[in-house]
N, CA, C and O atoms as CSV, one atom per row, in Angstrom:
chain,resi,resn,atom,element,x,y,z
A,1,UNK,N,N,26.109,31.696,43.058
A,1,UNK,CA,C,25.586,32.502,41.980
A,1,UNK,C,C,25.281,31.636,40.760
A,1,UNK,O,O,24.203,31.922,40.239
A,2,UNK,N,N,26.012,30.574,40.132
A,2,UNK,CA,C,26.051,29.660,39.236
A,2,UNK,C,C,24.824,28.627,39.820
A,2,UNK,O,O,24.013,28.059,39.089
A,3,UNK,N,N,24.872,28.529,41.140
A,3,UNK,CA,C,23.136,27.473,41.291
A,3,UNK,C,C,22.158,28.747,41.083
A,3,UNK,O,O,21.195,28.537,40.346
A,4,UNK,N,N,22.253,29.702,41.494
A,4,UNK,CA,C,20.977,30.224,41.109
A,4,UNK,C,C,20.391,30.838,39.763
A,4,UNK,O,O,19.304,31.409,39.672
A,5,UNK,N,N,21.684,30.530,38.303
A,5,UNK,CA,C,21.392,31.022,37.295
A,5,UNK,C,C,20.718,29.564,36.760
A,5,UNK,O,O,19.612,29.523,36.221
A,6,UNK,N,N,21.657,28.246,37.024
A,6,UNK,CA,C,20.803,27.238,36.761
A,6,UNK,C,C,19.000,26.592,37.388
A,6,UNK,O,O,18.071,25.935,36.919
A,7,UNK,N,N,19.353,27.323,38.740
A,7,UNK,CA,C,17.851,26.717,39.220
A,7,UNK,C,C,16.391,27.404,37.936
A,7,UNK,O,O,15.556,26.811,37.253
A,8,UNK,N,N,16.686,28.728,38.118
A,8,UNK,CA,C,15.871,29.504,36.613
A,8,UNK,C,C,15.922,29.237,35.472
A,8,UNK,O,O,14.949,29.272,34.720
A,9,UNK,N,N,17.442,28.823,35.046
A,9,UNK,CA,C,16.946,28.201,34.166
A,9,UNK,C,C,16.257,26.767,33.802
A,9,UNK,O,O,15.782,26.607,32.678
A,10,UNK,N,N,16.216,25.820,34.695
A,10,UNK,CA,C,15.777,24.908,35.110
A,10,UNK,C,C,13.963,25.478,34.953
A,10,UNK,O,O,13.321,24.988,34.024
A,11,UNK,N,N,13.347,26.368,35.781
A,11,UNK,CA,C,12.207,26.618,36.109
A,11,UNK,C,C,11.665,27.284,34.509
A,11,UNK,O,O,10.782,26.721,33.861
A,12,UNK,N,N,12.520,28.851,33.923
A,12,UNK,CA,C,12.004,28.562,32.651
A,12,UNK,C,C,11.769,27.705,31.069
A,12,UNK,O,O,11.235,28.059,30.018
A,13,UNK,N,N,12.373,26.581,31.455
A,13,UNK,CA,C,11.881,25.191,30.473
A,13,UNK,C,C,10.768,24.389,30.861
A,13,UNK,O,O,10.243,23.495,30.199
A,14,UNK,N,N,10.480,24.766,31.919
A,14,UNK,CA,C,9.599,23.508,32.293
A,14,UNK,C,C,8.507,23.799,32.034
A,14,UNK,O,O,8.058,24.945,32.014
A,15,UNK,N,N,7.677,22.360,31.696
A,15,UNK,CA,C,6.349,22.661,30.800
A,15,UNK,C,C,5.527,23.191,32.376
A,15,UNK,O,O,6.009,22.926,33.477
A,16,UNK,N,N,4.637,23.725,32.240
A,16,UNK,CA,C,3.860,24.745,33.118
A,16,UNK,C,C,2.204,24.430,32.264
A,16,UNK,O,O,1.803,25.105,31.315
A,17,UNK,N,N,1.486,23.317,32.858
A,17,UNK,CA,C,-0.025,23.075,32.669
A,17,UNK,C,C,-0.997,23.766,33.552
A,17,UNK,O,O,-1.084,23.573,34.764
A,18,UNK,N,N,-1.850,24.730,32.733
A,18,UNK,CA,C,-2.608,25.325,33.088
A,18,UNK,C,C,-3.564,24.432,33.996
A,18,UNK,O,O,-3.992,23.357,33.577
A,19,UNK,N,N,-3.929,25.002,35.457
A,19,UNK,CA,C,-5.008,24.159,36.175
A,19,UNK,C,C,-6.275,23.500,35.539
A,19,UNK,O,O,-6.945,22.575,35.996
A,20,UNK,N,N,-6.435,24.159,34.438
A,20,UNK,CA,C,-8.312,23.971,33.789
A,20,UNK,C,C,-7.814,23.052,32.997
A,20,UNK,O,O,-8.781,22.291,32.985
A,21,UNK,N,N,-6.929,22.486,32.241
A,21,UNK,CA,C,-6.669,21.360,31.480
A,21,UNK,C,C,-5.841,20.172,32.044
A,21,UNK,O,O,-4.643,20.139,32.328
A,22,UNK,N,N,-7.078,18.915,32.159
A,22,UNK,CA,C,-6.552,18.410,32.306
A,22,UNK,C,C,-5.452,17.211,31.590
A,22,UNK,O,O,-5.805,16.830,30.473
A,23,UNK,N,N,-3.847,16.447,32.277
A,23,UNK,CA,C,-3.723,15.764,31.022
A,23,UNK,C,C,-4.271,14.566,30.727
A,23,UNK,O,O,-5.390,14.366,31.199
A,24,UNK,N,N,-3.726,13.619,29.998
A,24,UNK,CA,C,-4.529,12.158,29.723
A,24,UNK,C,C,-4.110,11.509,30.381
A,24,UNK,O,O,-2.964,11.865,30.658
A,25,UNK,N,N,-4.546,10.232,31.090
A,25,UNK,CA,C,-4.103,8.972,32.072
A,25,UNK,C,C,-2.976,8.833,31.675
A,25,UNK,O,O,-2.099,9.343,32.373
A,26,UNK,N,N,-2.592,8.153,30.509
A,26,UNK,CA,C,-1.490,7.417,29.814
A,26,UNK,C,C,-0.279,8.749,30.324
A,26,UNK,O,O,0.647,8.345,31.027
A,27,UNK,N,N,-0.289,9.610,30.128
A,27,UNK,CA,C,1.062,10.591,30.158
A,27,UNK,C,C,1.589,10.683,29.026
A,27,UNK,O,O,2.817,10.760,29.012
A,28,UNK,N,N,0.954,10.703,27.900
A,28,UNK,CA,C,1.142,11.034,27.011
A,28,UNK,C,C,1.632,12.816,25.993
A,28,UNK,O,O,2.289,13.109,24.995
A,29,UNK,N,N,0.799,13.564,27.061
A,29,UNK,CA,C,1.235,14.782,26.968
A,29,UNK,C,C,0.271,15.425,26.599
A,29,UNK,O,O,0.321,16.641,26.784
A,30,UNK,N,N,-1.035,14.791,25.900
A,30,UNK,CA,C,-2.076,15.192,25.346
A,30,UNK,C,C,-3.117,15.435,26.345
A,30,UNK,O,O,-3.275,14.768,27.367
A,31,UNK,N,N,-3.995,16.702,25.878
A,31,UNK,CA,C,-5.140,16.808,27.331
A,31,UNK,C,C,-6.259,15.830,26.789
A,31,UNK,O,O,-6.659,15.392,25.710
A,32,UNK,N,N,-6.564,15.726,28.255
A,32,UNK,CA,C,-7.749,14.339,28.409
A,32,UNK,C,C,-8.917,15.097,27.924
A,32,UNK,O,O,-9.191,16.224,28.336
A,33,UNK,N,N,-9.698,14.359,26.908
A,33,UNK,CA,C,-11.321,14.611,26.454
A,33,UNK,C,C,-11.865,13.908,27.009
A,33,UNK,O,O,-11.376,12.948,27.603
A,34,UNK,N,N,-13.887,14.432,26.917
A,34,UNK,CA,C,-14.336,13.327,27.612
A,34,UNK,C,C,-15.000,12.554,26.412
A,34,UNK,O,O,-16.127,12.205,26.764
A,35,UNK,N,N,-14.679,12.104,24.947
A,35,UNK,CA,C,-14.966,11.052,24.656
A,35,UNK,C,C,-13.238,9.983,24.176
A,35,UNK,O,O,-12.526,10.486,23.306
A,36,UNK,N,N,-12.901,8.973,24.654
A,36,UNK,CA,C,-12.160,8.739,23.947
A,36,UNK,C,C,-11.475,8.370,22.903
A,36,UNK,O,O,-12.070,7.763,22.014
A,37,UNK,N,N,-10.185,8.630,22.785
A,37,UNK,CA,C,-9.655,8.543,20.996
A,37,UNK,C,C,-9.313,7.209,21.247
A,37,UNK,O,O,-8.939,6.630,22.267
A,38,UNK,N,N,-9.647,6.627,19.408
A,38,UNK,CA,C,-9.161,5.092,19.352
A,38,UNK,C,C,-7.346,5.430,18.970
A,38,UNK,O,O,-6.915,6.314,18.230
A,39,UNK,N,N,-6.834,4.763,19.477
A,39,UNK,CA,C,-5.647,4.301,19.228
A,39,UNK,C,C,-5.110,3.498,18.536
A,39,UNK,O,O,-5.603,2.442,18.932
A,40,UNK,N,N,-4.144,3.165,17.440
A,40,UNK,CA,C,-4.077,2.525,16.677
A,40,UNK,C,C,-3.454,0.872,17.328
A,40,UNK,O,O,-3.009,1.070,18.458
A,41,UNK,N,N,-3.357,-0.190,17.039
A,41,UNK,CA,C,-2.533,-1.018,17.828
A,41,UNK,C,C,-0.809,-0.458,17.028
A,41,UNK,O,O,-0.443,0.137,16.015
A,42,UNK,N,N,-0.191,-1.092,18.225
A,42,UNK,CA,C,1.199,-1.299,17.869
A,42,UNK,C,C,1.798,-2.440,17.088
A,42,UNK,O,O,1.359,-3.590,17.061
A,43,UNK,N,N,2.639,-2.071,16.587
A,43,UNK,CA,C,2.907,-3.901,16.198
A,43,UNK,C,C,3.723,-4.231,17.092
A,43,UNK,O,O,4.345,-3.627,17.966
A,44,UNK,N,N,3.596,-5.772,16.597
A,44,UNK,CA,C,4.155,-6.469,17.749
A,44,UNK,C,C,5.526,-6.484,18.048
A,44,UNK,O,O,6.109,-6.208,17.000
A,45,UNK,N,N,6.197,-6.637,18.804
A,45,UNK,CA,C,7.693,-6.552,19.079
A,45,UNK,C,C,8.457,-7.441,18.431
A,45,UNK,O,O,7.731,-8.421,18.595
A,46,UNK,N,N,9.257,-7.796,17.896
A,46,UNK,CA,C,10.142,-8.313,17.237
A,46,UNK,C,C,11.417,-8.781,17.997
A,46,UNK,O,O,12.323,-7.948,18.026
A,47,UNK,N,N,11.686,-10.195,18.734
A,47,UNK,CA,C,12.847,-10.065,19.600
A,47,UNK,C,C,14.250,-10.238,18.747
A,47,UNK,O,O,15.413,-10.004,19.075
A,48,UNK,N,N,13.723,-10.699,17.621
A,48,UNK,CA,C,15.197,-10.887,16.852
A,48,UNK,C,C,15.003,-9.673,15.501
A,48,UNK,O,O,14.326,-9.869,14.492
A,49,UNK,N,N,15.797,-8.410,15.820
A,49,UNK,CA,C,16.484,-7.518,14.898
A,49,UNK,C,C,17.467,-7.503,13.663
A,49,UNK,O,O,18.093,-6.598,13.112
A,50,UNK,N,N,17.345,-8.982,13.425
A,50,UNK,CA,C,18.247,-9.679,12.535
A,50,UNK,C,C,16.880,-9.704,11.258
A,50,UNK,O,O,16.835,-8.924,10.307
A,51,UNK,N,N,16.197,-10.433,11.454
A,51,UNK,CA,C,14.777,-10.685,10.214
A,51,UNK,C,C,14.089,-9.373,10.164
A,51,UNK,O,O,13.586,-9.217,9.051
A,52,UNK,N,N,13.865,-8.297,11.021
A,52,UNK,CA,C,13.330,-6.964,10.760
A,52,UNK,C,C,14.146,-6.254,9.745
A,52,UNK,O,O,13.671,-5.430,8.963
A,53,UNK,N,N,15.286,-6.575,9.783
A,53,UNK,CA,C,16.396,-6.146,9.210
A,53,UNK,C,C,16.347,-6.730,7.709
A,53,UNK,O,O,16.196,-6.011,6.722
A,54,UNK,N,N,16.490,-8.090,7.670
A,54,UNK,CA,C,16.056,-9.059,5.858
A,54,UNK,C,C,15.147,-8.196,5.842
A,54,UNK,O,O,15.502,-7.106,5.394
A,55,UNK,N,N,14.033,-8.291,6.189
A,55,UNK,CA,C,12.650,-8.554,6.100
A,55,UNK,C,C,12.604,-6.612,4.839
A,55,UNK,O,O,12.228,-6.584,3.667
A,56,UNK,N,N,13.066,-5.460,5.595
A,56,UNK,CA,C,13.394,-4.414,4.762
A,56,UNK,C,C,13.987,-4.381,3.653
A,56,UNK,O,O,13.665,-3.732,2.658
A,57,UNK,N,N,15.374,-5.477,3.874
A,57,UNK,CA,C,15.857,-5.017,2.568
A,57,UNK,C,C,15.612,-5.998,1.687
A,57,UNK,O,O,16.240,-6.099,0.634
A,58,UNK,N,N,14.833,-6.668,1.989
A,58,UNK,CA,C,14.215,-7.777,1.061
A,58,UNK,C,C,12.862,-6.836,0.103
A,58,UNK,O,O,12.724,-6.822,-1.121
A,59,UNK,N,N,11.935,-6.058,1.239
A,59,UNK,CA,C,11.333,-4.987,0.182
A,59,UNK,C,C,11.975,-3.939,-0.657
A,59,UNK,O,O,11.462,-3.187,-1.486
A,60,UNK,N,N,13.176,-4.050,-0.273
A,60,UNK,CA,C,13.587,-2.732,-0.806
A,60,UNK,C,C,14.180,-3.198,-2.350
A,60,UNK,O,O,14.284,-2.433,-3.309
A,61,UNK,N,N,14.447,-4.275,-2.340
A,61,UNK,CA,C,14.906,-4.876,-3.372
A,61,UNK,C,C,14.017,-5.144,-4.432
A,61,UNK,O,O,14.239,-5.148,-5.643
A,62,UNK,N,N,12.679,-5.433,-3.626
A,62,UNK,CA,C,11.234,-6.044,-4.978
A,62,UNK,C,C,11.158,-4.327,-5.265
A,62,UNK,O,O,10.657,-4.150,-6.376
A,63,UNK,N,N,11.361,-3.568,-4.872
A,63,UNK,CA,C,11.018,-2.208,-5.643
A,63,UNK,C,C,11.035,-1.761,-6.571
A,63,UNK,O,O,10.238,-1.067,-7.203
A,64,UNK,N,N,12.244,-2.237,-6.787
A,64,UNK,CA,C,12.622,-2.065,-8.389
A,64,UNK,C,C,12.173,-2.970,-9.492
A,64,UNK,O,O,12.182,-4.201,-9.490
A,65,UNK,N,N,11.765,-2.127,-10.467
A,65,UNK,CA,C,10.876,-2.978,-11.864
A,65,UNK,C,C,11.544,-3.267,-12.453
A,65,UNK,O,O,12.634,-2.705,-12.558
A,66,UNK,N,N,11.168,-4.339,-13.142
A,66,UNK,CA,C,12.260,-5.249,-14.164
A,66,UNK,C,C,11.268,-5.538,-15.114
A,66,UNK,O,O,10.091,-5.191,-15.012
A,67,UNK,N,N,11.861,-6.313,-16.239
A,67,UNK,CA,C,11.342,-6.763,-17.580
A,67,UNK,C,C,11.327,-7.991,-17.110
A,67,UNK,O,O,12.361,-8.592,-16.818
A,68,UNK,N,N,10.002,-8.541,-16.976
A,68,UNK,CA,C,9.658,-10.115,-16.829
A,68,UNK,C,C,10.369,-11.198,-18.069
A,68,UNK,O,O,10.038,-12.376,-18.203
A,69,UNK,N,N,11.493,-10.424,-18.977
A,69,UNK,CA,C,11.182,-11.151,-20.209
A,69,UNK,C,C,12.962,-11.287,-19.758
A,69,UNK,O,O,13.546,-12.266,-19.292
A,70,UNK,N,N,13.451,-10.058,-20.063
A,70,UNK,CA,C,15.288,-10.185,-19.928
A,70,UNK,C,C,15.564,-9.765,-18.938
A,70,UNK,O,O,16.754,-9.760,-18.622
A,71,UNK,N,N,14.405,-9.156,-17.901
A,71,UNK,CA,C,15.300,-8.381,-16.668
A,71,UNK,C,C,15.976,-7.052,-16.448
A,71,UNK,O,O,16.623,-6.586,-15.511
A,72,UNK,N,N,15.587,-6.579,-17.684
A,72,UNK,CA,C,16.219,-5.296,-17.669
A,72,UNK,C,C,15.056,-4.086,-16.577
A,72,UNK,O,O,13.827,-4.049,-16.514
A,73,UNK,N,N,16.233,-3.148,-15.782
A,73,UNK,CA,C,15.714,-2.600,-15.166
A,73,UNK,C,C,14.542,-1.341,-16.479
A,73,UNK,O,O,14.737,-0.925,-17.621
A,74,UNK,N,N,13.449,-1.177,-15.504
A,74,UNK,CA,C,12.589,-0.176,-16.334
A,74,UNK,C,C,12.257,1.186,-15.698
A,74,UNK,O,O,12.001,2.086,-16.498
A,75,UNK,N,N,12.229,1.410,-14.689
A,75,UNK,CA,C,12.439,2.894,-14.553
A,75,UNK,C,C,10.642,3.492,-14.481
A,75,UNK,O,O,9.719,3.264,-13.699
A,76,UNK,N,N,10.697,3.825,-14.972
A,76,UNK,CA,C,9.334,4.505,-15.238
A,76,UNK,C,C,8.478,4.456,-16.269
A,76,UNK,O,O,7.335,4.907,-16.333
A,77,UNK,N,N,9.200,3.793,-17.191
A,77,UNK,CA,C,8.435,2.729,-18.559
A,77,UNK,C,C,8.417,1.826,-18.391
A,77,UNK,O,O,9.475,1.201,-18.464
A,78,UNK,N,N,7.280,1.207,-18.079
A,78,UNK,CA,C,7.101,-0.216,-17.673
A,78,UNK,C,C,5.742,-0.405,-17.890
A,78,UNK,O,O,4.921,0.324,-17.333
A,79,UNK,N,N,5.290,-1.652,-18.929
A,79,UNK,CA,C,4.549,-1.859,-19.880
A,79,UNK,C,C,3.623,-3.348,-19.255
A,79,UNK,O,O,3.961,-4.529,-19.324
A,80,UNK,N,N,2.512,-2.802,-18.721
A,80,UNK,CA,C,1.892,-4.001,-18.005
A,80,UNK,C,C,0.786,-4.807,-19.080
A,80,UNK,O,O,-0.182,-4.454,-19.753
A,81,UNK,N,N,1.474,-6.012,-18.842
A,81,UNK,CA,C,0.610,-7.179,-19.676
A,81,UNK,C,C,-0.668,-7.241,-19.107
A,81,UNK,O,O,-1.026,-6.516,-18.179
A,82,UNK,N,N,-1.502,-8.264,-19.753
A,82,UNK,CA,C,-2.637,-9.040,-19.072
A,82,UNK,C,C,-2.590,-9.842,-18.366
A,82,UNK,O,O,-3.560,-10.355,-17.809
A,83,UNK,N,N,-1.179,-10.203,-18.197
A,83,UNK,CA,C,-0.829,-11.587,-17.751
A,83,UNK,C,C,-0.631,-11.059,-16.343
A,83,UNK,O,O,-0.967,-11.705,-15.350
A,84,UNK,N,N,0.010,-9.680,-16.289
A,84,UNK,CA,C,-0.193,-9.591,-14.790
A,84,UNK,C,C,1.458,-8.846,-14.808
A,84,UNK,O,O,1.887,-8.036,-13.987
A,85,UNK,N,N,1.922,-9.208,-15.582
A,85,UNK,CA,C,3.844,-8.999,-15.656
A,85,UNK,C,C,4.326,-7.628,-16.320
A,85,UNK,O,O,3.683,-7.306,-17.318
A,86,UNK,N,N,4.969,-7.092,-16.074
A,86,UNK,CA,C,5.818,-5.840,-16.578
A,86,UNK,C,C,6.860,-6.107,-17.415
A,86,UNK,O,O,7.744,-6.931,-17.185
A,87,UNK,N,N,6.720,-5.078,-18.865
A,87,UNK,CA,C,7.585,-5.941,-19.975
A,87,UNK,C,C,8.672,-4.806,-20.160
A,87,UNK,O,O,8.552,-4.025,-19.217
A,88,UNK,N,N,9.656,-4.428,-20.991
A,88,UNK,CA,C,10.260,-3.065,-21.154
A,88,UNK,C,C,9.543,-3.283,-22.567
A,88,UNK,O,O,8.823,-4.224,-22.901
A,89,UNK,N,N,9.936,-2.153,-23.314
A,89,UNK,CA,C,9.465,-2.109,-24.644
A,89,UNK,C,C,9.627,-3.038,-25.864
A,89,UNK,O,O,8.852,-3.065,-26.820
A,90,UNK,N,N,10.607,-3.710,-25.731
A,90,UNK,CA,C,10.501,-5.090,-26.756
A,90,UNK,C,C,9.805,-6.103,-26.321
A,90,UNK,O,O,9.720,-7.083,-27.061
A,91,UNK,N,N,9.223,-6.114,-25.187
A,91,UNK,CA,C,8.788,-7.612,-24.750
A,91,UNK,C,C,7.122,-7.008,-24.449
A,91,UNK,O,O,6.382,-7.658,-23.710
A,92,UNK,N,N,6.814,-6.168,-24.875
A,92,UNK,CA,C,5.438,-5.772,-24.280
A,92,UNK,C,C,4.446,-6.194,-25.057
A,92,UNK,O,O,3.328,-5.903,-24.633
A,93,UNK,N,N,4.493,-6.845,-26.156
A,93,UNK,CA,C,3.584,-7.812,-26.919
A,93,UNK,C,C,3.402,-8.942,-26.673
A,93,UNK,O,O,4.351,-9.665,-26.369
A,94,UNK,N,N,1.965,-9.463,-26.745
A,94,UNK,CA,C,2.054,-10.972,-26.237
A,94,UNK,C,C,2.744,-11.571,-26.817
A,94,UNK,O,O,3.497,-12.358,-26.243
A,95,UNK,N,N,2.749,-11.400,-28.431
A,95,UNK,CA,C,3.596,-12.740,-28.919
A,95,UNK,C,C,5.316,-12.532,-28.458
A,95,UNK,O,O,6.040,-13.514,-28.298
A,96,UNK,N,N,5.682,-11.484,-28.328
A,96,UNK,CA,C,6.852,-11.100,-27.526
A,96,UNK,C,C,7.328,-11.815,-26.226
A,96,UNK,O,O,8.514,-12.095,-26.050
A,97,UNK,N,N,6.699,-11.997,-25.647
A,97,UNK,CA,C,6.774,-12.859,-24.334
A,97,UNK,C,C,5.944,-14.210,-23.897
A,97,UNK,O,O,5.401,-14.688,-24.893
A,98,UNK,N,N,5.744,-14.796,-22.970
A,98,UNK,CA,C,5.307,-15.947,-22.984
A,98,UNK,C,C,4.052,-15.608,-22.260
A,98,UNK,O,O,3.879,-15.769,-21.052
A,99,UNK,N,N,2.929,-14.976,-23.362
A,99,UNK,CA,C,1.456,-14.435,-22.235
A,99,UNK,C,C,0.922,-15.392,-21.958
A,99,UNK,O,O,0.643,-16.037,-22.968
A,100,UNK,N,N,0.534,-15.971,-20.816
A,100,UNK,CA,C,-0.489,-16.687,-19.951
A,100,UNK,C,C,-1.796,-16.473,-20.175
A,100,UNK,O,O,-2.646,-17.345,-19.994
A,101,UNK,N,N,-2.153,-14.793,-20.760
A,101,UNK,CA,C,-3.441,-14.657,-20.992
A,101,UNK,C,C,-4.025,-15.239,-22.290
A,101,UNK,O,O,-3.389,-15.495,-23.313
A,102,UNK,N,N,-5.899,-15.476,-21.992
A,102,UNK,CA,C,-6.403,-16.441,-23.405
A,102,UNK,C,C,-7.225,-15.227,-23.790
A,102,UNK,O,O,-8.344,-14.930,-23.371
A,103,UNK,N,N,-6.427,-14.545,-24.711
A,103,UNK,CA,C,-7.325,-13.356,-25.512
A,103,UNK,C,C,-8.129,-13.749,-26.267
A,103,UNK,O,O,-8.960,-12.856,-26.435
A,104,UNK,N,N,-8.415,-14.838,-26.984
A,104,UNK,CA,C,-9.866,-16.175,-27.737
A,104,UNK,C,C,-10.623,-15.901,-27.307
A,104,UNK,O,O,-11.515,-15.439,-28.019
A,105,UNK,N,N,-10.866,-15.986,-25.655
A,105,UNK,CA,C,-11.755,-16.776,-24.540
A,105,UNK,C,C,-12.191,-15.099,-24.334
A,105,UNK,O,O,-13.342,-14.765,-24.048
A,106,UNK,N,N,-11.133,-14.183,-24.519
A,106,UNK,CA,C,-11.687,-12.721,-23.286
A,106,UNK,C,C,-12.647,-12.398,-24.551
A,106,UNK,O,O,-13.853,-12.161,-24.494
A,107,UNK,N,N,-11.828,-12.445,-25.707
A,107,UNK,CA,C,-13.017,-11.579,-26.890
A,107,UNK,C,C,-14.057,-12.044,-26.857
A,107,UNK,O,O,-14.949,-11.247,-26.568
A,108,UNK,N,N,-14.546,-13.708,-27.158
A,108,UNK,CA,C,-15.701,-14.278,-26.926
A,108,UNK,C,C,-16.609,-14.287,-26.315
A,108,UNK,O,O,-17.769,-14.491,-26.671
A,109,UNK,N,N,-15.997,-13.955,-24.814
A,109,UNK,CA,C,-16.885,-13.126,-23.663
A,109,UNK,C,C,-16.918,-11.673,-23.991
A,109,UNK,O,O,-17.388,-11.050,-23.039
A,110,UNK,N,N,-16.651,-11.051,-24.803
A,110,UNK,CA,C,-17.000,-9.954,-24.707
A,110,UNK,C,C,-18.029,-9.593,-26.150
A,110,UNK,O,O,-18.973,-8.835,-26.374
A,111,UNK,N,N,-17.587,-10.160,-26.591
A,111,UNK,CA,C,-18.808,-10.484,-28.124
A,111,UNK,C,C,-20.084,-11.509,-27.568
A,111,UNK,O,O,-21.134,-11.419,-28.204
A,112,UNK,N,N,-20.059,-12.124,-26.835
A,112,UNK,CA,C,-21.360,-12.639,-26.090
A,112,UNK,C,C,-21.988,-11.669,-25.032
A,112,UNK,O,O,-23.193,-11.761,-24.799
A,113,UNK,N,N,-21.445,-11.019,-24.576
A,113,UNK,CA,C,-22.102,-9.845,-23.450
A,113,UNK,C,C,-22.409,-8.562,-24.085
A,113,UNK,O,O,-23.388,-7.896,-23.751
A,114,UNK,N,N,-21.461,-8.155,-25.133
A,114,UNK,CA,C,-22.609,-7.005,-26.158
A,114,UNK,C,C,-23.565,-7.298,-26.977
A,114,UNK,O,O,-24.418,-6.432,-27.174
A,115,UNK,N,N,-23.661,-8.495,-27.611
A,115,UNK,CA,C,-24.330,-9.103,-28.515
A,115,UNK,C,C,-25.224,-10.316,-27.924
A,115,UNK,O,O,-24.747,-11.448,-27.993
A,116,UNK,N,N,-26.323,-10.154,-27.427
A,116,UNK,CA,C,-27.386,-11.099,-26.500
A,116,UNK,C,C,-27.659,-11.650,-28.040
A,116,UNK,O,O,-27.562,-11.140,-29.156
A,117,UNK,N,N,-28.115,-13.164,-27.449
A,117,UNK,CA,C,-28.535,-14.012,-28.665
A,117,UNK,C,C,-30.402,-13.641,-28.931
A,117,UNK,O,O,-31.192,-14.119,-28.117
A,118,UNK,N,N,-30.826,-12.952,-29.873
A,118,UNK,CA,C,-32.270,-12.841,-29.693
A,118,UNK,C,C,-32.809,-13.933,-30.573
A,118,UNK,O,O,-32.222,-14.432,-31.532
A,119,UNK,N,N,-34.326,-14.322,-30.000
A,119,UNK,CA,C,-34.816,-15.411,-30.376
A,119,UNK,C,C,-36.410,-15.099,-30.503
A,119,UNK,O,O,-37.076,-14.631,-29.580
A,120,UNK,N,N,-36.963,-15.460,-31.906
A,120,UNK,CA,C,-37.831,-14.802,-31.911
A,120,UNK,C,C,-39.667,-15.850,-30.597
A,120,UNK,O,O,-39.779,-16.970,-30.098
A,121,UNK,N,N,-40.298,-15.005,-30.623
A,121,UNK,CA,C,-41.384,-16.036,-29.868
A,121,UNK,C,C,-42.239,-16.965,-30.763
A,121,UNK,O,O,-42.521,-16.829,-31.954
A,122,UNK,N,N,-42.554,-17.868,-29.962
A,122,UNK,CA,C,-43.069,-19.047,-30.767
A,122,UNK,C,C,-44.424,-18.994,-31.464
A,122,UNK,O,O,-45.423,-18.491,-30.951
A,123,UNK,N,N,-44.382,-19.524,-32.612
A,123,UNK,CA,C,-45.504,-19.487,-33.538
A,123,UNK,C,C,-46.334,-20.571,-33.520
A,123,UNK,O,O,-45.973,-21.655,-33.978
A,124,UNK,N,N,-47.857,-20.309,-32.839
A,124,UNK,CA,C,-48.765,-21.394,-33.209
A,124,UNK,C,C,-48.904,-21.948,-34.454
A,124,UNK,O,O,-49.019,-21.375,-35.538
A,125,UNK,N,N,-48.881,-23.317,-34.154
A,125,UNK,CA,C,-49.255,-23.662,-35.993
A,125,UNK,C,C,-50.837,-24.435,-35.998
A,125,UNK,O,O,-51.135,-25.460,-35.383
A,126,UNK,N,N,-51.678,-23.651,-36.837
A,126,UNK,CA,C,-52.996,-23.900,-36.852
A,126,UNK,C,C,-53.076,-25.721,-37.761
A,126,UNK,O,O,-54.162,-26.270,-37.947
């Protein structure tokens, strides 16, 4: 009596594919179309689980924002230079920190690209 409550239940779990669909080669579970889907690649296998392992908590660590200047953690105020660096609020001025950027050079280019040099055309001299 106990095999025949398990054989049913056995029979009502089981997936049951309709004849008209068919599935995909792979056995994937998905029904086969007739154009096929691209698949993404996999990455590659990793035999040592030791560096997959750094390799995470090494990102997990650059996550967090800091003040390029003292290091203080910043949270969600975090004040991006030109230079490329994240300051907290005392260090977010160039002269505050050690900027790399040449604000001289950016204005100059930018006062030469709104301001074209005009020159007038040349005058015959009789």
């Amino acid at each position: 009596m106990a095999q025949k409550r398990d054989n049913e239940q056995a029979t009502e779990t089981e997936l049951k594919v309709p004849k008209t669909l068919t599935l995909c080669v792979q056995t994937c579970g998905f029904s086969a179309s007739d154009k096929p889907r691209s698949r993404s690649p996999s990455p590659p296998e990793n035999p040592d689980p030791t560096v997959e392992n750094s390799d995470q908590a090494a990102e997990s660590r650059r996550d967090v924002k800091r003040c390029s200047g003292c290091k203080r953690k910043l949270g969600l105020i975090g004040f991006r230079c030109r230079c490329g660096d994240v300051f907290c609020s005392k260090h977010r001025y160039s002269d505050r920190h050690e900027c790399r950027f040449d604000y001289k050079a950016a204005g100059r280019a930018m006062i030469a690209k709104e301001n074209p040099v005009v020159r007038p055309a040349k005058i015959l001299k009789v």
